[in-house]
C-alpha positions, 0 to 999 in steps of 0.5 A: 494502531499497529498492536491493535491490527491483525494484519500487517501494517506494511511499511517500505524500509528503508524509505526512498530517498526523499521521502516521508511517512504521512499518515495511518489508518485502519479499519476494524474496532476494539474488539476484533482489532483492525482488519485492515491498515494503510501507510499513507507515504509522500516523495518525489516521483522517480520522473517528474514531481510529488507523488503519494503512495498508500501501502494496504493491508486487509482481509478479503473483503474488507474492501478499503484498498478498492476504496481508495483504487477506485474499484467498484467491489471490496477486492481486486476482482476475478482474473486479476492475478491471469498472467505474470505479474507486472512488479515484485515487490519484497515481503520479510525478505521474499519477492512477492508477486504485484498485478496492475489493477483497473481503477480511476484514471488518475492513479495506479494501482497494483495488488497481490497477496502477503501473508494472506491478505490482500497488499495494495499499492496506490499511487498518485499521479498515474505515472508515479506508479512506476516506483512500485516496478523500479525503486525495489522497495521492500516491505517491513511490518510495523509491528515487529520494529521499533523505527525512527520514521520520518514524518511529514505533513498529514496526506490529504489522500486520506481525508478523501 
C-alpha cells in the first residue's frame, strides 16, 4: 500500500506507550495510486480503558476521513478551521494546526492540513480524544522509513 499512496501514510512515531498498529487502508486504484491512506492504531486511553485511534491522509474531496467522522460532506466543511486551533500535532518536525471537527457523538474528530492534504484524527470513545491534545504525538510518513511496527489484532473500526 504505502509505494502505491500519493498521500502520506501518516503514522505516529514513536507509538504511545502500550499501543498498537491495527490495520491500513486506502482509497484510490492501480492507476492513479491511492488517494487517500489511513492508519488504523489501538491503546490505552490516557483516562480510562481502550481507545482506537484512525490517522487519515487524503486529497480534498476524497471524503473517507468524513466517512469515518460522521460527516455528511467529503471534507470537514466551511468555518472549520475559524479560531485557534484546538491541538497541535507535529508533522516531519513542525507543529501543525488540529481543529475539533463536528460528527457522530460517539468519537472525537479533529482536522487539519499536511502538506496538502486534509489529516484527520478519529478517536474512540469520545473522551479518547484528548490523546491528540496531550500525548504529543508526531507524525512520520511510512513511506519514507523502514519501521519495526508492533502489530495487534485487525480493528474492527474498519470493517464498519
Amino acid at each position: 500500500m504505502r509505494k502505491n499512496a500519493v498521500v502520506p501514510v501518516w503514522l505516529p512515531w514513536p507509538l504511545p506507550p502500550g499501543w498498537l498498529v491495527t490495520g491500513f487502508g486506502e482509497v484510490g486504484d492501480e492507476r492513479t495510486g491511492a488517494r487517500a491512506s489511513l492508519v488504523a492504531l489501538s491503546g490505552p486511553a490516557l483516562m480510562d480503558g481502550p481507545a482506537d485511534l484512525l490517522v487519515i491522509a487524503e486529497e480534498p474531496g476524497v471524503g473517507l476521513g468524513a466517512a469515518f467522522a460522521g460527516l455528511d460532506g467529503p471534507d470537514p466543511g466551511e468555518g472549520f478551521d475559524s479560531g485557534p486551533p484546538n491541538a497541535k500535532i507535529e508533522v516531519h518536525g513542525h507543529p501543525t494546526a488540529l481543529w475539533c471537527v463536528g460528527g457522530a457523538a460517539d468519537r472525537a474528530v479533529y482536522a487539519g492540513e499536511a502538506l496538502g492534504n486534509w489529516l484527520w484524527t478519529i478517536c474512540w470513545p469520545a473522551d479518547a480524544g484528548c490523546l491528540i491534545a496531550l500525548a504529543e504525538l508526531s507524525l512520520r510518513d511510512v513511506r519514507d522509513y523502514e519501521l519495526d511496527v508492533p502489530f495487534g489484532a485487525f480493528s474492527p473500526r474498519l470493517e464498519e
